[in-house]
PDB file of N, CA, C, O and CB in Angstrom:
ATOM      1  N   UNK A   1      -1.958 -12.675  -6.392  1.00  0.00           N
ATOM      2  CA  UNK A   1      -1.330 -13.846  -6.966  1.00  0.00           C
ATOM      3  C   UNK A   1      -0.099 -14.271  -6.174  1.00  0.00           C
ATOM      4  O   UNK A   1       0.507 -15.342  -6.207  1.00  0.00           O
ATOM      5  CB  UNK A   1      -0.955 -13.579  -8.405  1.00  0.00           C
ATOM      6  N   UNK A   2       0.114 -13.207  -5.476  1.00  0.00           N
ATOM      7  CA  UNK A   2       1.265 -13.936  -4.485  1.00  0.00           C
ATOM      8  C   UNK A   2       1.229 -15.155  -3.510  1.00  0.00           C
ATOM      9  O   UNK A   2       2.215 -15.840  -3.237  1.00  0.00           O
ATOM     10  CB  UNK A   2       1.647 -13.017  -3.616  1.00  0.00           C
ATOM     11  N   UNK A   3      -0.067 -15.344  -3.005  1.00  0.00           N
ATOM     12  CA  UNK A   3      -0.613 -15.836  -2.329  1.00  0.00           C
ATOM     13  C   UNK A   3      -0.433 -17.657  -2.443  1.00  0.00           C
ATOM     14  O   UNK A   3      -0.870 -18.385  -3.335  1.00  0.00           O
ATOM     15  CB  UNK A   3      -1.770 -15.166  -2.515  1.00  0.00           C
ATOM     16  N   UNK A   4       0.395 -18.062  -1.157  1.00  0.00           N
ATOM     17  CA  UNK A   4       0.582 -19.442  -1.832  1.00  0.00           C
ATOM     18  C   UNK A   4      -0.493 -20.310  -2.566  1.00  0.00           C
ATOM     19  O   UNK A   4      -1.629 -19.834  -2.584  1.00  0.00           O
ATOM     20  CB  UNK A   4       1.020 -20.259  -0.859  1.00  0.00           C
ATOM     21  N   UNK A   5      -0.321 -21.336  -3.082  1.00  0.00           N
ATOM     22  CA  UNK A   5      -1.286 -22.263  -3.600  1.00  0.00           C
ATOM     23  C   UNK A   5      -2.259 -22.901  -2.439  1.00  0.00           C
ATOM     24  O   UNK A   5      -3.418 -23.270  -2.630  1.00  0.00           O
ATOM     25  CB  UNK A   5      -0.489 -23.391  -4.355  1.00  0.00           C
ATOM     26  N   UNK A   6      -1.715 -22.940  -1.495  1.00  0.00           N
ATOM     27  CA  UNK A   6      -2.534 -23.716  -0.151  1.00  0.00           C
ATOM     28  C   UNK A   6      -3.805 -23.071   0.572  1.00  0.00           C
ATOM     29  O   UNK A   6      -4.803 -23.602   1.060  1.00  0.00           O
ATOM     30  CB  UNK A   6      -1.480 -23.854   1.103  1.00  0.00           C
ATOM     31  N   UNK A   7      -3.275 -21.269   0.429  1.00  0.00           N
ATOM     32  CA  UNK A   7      -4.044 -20.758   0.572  1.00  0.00           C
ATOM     33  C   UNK A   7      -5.039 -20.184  -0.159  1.00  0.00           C
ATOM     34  O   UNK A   7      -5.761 -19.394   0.450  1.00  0.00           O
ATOM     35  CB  UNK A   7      -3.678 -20.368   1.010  1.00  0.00           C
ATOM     36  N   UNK A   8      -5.266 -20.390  -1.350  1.00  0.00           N
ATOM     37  CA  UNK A   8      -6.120 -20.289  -1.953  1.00  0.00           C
ATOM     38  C   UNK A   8      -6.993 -20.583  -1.772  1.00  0.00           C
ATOM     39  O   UNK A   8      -7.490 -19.618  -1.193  1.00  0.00           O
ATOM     40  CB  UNK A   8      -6.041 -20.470  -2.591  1.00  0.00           C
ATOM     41  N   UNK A   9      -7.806 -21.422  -1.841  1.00  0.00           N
ATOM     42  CA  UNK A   9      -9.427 -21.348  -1.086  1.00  0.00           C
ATOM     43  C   UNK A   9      -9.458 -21.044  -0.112  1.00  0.00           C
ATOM     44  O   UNK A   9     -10.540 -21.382   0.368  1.00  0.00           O
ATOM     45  CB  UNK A   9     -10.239 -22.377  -0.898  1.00  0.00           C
ATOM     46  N   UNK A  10      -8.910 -20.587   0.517  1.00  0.00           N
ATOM     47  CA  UNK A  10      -9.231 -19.244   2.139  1.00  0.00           C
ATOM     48  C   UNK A  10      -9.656 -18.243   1.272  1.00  0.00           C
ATOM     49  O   UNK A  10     -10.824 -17.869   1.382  1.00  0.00           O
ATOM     50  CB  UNK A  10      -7.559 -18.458   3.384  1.00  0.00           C
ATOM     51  N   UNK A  11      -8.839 -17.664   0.313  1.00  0.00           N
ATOM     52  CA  UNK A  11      -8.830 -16.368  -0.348  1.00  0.00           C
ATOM     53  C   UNK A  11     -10.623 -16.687  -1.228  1.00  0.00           C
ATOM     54  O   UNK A  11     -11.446 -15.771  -1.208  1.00  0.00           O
ATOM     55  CB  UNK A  11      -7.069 -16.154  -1.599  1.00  0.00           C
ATOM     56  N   UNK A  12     -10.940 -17.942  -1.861  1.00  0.00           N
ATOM     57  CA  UNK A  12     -11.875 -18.237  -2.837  1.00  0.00           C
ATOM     58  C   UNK A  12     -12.986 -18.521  -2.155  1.00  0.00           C
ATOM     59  O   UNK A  12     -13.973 -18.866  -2.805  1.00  0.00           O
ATOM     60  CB  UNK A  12     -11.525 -19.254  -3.724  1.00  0.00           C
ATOM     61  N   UNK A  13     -13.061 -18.446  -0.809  1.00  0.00           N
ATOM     62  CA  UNK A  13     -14.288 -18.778   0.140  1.00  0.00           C
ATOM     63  C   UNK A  13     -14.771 -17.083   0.375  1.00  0.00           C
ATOM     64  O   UNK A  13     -15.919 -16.642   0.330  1.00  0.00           O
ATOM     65  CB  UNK A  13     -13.741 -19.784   1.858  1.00  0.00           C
ATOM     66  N   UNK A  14     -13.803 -16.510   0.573  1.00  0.00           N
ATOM     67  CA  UNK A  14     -13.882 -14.649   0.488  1.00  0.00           C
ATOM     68  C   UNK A  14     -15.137 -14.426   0.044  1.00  0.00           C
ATOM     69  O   UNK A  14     -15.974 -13.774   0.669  1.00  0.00           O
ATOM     70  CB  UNK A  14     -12.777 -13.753  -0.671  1.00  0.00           C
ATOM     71  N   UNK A  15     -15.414 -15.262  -1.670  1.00  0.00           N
ATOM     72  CA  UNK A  15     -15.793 -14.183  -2.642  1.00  0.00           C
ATOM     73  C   UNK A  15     -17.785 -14.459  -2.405  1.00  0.00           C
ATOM     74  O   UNK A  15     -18.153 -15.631  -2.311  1.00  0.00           O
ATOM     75  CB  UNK A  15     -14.923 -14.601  -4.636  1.00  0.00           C
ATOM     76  N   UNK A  16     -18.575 -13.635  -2.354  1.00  0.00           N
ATOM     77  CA  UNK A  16     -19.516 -13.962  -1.878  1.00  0.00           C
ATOM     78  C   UNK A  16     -20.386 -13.012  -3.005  1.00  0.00           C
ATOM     79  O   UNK A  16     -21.595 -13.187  -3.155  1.00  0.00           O
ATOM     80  CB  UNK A  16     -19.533 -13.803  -0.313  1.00  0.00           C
ATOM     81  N   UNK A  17     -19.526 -11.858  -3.874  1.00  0.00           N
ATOM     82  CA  UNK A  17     -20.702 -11.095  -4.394  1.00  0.00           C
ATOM     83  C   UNK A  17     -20.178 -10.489  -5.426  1.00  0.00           C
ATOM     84  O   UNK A  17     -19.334  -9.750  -4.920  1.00  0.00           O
ATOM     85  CB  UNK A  17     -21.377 -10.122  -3.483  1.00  0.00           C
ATOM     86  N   UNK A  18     -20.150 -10.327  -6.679  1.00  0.00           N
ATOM     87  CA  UNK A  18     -18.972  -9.037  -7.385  1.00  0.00           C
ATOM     88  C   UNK A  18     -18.538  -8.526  -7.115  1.00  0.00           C
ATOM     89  O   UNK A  18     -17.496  -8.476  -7.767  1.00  0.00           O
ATOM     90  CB  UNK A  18     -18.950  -8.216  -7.956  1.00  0.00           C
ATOM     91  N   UNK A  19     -18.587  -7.536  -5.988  1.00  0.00           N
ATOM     92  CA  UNK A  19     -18.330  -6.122  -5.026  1.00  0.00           C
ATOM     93  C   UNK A  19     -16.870  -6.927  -4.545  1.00  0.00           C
ATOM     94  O   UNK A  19     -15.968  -6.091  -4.598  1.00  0.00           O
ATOM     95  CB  UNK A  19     -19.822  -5.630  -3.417  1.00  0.00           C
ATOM     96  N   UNK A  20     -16.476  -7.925  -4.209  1.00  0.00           N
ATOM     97  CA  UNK A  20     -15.417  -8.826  -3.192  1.00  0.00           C
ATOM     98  C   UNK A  20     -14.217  -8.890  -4.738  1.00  0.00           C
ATOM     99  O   UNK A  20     -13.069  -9.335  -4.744  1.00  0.00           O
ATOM    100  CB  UNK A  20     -16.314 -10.967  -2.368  1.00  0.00           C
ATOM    101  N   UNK A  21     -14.844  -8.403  -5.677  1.00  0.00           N
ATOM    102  CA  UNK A  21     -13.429  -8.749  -6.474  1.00  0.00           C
ATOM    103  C   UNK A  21     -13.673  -8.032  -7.974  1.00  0.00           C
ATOM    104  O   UNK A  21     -13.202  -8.474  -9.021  1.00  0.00           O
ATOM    105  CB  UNK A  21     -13.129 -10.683  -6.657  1.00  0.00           C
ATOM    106  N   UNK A  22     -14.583  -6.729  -7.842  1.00  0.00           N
ATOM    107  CA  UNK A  22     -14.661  -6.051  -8.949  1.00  0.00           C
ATOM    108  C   UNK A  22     -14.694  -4.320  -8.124  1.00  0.00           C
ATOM    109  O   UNK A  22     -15.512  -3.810  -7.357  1.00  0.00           O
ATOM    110  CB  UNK A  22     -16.131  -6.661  -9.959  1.00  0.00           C
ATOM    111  N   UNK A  23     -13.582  -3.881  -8.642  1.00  0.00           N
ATOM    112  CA  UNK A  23     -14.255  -2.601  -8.157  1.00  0.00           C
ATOM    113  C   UNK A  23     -15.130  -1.495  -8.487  1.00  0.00           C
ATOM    114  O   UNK A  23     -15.664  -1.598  -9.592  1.00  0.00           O
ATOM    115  CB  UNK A  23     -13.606  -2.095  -7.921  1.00  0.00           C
ATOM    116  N   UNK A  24     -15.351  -0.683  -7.955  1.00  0.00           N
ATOM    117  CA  UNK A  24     -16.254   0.080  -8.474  1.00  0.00           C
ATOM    118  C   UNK A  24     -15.743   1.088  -9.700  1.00  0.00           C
ATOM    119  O   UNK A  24     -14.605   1.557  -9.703  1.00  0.00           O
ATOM    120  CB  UNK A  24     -16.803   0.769  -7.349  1.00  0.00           C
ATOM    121  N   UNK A  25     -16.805   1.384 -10.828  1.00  0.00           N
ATOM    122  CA  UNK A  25     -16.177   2.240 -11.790  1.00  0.00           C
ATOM    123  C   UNK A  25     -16.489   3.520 -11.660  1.00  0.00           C
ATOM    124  O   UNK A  25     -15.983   4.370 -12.393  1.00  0.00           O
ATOM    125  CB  UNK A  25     -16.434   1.907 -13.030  1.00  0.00           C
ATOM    126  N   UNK A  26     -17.543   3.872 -10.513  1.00  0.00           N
ATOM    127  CA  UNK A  26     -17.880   5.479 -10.373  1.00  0.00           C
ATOM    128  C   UNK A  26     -16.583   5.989 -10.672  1.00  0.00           C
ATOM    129  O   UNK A  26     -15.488   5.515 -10.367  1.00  0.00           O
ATOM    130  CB  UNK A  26     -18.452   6.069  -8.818  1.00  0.00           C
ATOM    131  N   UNK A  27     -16.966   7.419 -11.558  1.00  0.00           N
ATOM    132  CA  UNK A  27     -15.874   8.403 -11.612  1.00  0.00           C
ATOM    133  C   UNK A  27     -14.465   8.133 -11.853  1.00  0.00           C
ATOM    134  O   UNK A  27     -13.489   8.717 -11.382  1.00  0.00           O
ATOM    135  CB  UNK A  27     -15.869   8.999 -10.532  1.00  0.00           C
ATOM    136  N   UNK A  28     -14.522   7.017 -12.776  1.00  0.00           N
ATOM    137  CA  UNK A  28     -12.966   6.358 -13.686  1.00  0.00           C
ATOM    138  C   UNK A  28     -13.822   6.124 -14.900  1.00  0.00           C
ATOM    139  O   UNK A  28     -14.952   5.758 -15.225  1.00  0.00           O
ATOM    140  CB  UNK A  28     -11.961   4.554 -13.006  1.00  0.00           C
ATOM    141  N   UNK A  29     -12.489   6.599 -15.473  1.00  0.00           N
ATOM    142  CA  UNK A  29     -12.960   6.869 -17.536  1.00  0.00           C
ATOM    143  C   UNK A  29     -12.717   5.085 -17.964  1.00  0.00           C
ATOM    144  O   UNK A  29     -11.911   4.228 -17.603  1.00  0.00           O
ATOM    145  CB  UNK A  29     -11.146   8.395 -18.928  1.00  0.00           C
ATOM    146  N   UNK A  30     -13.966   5.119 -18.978  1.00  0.00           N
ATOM    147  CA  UNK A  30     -14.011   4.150 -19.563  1.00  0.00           C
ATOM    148  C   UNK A  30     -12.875   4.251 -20.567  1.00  0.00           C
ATOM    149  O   UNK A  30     -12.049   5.164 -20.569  1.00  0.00           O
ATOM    150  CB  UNK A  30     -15.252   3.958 -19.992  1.00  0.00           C
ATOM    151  N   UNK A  31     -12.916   2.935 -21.670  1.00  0.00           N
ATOM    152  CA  UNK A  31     -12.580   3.092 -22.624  1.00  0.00           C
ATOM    153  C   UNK A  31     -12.080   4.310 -23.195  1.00  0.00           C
ATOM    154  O   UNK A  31     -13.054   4.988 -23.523  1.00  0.00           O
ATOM    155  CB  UNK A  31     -13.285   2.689 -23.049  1.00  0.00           C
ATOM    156  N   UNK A  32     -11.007   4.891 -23.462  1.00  0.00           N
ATOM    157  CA  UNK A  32     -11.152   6.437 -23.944  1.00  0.00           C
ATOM    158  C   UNK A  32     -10.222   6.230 -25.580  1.00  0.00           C
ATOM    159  O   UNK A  32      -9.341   5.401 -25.810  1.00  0.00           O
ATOM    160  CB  UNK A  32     -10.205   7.827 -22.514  1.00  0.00           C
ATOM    161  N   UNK A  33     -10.825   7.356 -26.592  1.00  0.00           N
ATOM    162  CA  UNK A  33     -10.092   7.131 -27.582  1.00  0.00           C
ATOM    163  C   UNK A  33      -8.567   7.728 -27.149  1.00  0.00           C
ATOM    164  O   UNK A  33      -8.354   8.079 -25.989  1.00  0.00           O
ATOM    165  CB  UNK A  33     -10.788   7.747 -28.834  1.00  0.00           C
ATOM    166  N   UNK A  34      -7.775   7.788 -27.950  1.00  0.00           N
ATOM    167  CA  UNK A  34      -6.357   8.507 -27.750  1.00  0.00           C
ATOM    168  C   UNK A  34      -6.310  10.488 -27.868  1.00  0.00           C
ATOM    169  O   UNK A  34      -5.335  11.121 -27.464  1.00  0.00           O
ATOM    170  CB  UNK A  34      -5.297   7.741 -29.190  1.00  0.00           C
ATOM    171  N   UNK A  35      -7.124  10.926 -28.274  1.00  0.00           N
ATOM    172  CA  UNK A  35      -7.968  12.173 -28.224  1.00  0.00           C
ATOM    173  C   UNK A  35      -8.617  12.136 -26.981  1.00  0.00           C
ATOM    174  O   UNK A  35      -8.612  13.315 -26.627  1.00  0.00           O
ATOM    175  CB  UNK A  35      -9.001  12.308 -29.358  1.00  0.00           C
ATOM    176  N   UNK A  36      -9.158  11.491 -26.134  1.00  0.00           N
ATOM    177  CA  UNK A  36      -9.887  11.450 -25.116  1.00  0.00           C
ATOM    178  C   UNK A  36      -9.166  11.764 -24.066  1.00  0.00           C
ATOM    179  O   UNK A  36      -9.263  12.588 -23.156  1.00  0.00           O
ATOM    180  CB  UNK A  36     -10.479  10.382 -24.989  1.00  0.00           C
ATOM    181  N   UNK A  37      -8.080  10.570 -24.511  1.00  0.00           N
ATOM    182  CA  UNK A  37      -7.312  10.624 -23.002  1.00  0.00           C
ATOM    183  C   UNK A  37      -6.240  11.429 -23.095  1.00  0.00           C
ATOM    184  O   UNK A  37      -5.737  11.642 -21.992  1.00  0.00           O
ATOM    185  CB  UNK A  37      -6.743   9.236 -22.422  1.00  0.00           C
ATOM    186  N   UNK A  38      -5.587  12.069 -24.187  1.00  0.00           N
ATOM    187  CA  UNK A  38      -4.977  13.411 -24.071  1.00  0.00           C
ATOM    188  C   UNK A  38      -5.797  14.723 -23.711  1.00  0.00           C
ATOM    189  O   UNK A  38      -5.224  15.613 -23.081  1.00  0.00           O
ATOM    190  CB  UNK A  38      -4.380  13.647 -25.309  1.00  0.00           C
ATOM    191  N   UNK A  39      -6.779  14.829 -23.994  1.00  0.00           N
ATOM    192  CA  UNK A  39      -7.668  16.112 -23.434  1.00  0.00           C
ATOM    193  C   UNK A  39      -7.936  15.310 -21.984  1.00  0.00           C
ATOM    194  O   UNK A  39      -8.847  15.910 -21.413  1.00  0.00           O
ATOM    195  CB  UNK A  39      -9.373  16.611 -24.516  1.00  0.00           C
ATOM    196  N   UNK A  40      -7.717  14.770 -21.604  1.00  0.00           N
ATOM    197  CA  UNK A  40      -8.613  14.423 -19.879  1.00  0.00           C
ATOM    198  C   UNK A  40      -7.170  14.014 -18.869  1.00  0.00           C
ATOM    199  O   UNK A  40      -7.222  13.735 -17.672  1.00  0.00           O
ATOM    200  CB  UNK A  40     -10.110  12.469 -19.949  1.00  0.00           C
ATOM    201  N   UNK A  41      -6.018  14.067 -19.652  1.00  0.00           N
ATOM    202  CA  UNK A  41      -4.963  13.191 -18.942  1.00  0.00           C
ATOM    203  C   UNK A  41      -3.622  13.944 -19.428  1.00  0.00           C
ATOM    204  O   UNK A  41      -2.725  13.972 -18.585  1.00  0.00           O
ATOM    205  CB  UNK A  41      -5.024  11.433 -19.423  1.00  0.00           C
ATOM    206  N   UNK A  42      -3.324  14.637 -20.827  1.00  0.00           N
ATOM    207  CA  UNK A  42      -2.381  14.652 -21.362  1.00  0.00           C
ATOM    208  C   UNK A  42      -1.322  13.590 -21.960  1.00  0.00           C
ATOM    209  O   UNK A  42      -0.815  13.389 -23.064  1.00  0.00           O
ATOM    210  CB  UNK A  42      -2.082  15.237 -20.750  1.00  0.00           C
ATOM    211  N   UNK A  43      -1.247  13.030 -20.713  1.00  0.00           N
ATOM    212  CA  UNK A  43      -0.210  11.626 -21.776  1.00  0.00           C
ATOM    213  C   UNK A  43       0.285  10.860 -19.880  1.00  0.00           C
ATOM    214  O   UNK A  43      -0.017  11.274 -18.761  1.00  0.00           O
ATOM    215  CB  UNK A  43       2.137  12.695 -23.348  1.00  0.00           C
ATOM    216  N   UNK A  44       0.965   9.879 -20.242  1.00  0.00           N
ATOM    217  CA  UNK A  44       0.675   8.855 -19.035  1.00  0.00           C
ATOM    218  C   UNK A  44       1.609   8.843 -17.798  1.00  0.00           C
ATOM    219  O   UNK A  44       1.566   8.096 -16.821  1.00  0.00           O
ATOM    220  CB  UNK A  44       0.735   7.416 -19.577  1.00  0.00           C
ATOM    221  N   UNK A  45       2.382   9.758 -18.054  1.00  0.00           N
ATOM    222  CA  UNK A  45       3.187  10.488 -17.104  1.00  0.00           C
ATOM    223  C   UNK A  45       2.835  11.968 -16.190  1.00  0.00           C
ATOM    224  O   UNK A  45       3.560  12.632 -15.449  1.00  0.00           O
ATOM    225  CB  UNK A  45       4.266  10.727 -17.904  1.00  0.00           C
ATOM    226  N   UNK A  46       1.214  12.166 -16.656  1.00  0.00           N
ATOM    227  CA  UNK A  46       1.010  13.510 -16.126  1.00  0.00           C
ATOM    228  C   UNK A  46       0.342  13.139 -14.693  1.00  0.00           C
ATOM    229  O   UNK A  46      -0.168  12.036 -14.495  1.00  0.00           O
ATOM    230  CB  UNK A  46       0.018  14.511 -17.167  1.00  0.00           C
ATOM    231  N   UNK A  47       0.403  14.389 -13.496  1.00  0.00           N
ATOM    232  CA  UNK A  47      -0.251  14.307 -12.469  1.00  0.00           C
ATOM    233  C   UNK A  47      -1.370  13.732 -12.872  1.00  0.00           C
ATOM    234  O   UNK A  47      -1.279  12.610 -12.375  1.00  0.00           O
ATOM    235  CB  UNK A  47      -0.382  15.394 -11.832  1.00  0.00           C
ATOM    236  N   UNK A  48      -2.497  13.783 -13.529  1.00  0.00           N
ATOM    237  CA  UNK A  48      -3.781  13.434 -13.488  1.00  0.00           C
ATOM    238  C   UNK A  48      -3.952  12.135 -13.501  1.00  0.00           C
ATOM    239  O   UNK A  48      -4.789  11.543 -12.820  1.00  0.00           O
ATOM    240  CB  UNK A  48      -4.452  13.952 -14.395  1.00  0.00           C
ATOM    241  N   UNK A  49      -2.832  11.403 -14.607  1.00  0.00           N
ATOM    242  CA  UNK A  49      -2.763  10.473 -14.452  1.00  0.00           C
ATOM    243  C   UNK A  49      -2.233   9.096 -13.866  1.00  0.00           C
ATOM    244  O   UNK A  49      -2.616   7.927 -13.914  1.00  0.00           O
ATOM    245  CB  UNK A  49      -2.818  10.665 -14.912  1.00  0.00           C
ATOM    246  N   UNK A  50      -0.999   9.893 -13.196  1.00  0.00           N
ATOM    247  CA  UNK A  50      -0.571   8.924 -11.973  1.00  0.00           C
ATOM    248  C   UNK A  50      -1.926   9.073 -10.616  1.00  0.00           C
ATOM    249  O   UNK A  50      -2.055   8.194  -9.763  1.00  0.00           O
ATOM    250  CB  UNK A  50       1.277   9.596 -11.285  1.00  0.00           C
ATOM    251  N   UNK A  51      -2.676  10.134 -10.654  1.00  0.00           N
ATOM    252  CA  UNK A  51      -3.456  10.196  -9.612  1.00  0.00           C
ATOM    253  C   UNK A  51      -4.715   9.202  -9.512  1.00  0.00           C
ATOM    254  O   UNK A  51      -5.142   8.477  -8.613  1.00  0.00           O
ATOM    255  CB  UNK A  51      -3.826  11.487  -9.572  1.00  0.00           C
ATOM    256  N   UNK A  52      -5.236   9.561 -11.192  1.00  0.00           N
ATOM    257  CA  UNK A  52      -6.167   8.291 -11.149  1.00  0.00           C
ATOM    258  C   UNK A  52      -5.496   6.829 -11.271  1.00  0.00           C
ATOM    259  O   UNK A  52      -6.231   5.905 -10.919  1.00  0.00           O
ATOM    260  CB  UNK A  52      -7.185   8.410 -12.350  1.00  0.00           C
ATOM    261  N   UNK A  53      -4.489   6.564 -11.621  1.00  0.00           N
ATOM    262  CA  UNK A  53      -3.934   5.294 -11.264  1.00  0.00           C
ATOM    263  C   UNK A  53      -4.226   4.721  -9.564  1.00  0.00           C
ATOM    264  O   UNK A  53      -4.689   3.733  -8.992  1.00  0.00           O
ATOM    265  CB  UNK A  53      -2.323   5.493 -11.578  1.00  0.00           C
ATOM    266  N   UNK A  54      -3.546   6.219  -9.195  1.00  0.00           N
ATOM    267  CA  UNK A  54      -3.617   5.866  -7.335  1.00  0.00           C
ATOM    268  C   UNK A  54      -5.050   5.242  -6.810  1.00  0.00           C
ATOM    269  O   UNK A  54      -5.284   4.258  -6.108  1.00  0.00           O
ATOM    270  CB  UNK A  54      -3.450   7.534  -6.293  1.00  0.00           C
ATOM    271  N   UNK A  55      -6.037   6.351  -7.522  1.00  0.00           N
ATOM    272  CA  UNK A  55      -7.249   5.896  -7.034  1.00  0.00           C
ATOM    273  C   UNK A  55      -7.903   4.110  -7.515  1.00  0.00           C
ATOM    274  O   UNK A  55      -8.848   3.494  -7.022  1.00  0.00           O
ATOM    275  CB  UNK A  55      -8.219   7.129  -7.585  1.00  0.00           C
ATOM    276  N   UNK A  56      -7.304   3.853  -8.219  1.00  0.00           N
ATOM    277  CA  UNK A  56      -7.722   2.664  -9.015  1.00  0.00           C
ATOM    278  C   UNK A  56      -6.911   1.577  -8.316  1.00  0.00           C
ATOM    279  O   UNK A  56      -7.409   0.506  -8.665  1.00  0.00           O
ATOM    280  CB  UNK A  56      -7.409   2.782 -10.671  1.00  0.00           C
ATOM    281  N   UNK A  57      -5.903   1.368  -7.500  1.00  0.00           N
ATOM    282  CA  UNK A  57      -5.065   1.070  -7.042  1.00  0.00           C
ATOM    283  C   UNK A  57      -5.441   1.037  -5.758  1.00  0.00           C
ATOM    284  O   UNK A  57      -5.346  -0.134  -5.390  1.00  0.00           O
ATOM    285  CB  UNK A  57      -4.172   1.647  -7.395  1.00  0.00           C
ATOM    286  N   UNK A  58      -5.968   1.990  -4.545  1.00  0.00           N
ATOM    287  CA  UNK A  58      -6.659   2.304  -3.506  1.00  0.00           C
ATOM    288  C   UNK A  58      -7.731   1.202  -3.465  1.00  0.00           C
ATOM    289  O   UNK A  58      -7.717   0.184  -2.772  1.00  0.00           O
ATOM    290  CB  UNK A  58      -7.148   3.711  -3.579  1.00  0.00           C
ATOM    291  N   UNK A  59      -8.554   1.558  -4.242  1.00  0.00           N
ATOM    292  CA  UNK A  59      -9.877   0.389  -4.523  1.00  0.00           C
ATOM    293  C   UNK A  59      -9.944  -0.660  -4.716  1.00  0.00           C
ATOM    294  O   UNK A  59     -10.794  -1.428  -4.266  1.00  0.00           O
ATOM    295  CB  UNK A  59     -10.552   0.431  -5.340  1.00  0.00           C
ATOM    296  N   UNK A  60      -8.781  -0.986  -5.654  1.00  0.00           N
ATOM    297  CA  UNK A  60      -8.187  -2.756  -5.636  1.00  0.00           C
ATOM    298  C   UNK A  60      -8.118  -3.075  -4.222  1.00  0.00           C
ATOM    299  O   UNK A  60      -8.838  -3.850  -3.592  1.00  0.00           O
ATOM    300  CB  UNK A  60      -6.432  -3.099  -6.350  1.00  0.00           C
ATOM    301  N   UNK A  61      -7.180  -2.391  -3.827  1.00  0.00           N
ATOM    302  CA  UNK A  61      -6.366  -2.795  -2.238  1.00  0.00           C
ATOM    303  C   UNK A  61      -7.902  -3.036  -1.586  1.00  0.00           C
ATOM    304  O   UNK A  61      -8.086  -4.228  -1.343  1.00  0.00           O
ATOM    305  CB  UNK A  61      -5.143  -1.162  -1.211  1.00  0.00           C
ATOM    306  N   UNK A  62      -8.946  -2.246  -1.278  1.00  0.00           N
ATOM    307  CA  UNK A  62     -10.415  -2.439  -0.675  1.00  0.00           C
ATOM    308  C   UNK A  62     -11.320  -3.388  -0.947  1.00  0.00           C
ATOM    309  O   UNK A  62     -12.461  -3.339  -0.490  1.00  0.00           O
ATOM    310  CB  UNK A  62     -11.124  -1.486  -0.895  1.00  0.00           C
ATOM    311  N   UNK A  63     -10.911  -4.293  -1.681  1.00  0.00           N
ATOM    312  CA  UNK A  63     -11.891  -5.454  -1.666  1.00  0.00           C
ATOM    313  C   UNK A  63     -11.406  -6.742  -1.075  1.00  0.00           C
ATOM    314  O   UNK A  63     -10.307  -7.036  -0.604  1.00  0.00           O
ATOM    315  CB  UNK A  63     -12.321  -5.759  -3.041  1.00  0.00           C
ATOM    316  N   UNK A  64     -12.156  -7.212  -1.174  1.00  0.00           N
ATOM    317  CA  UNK A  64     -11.895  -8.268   0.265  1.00  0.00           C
ATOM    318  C   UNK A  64     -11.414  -9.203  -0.249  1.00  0.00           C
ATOM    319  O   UNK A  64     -11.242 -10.013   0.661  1.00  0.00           O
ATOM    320  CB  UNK A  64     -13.108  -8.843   1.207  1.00  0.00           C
ATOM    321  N   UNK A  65     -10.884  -9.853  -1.683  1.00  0.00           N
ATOM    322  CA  UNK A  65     -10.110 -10.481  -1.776  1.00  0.00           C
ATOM    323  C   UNK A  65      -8.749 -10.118  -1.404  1.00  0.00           C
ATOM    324  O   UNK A  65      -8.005 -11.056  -1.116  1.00  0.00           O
ATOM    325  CB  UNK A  65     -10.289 -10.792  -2.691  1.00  0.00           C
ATOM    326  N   UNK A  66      -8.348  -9.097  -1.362  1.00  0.00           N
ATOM    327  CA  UNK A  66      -7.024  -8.846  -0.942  1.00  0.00           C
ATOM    328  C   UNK A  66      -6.554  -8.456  -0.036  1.00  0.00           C
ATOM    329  O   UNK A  66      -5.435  -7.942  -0.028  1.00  0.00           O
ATOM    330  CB  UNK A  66      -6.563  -8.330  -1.426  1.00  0.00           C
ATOM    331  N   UNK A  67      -7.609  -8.663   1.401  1.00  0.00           N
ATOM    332  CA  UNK A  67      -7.454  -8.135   2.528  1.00  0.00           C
ATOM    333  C   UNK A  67      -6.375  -9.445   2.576  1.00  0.00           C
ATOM    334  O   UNK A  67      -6.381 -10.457   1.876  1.00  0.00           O
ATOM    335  CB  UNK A  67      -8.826  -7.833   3.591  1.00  0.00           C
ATOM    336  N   UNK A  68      -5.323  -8.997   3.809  1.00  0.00           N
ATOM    337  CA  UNK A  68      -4.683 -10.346   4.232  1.00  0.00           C
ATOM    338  C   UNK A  68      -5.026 -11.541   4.776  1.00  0.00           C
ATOM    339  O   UNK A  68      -6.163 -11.462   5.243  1.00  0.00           O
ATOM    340  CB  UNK A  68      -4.001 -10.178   4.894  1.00  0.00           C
ATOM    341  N   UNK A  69      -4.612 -12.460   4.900  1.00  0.00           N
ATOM    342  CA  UNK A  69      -5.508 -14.112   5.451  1.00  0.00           C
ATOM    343  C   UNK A  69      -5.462 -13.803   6.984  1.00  0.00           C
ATOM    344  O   UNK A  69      -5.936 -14.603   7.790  1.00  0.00           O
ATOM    345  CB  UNK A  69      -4.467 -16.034   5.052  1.00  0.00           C
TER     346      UNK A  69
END
């Protein structure tokens, strides 16, 4: 969203397939109840869970809408 207004359809010509602006969900927790995600995470400050943030974050950065112009 940083991305000026002008350049926007550079960025909207990108998109050619889902894959260009959805990432993948292999091996990231869905939906989890609050029981879920304390047994799988502890609470939202723990290693596990700044880590899967990272990874979710990594994968954003990899799709080709957000490569630079």
């Amino acid at each position: 969203m940083t991305t000026p207004l002008e350049d926007w359809s550079r960025l909207i010509a990108r998109i050619e397939a889902e894959e260009d602006v959805i990432i993948s969900y292999d091996d990231i927790p869905q939906i989890l109840t609050r029981d879920e995600f304390t047994e799988k995470f502890d609470k939202i400050d723990s290693d596990r869970y700044v880590a899967m943030l990272d990874r979710i974050e990594r994968r954003i950065d990899t799709l080709s809408l957000h490569a630079p112009l």
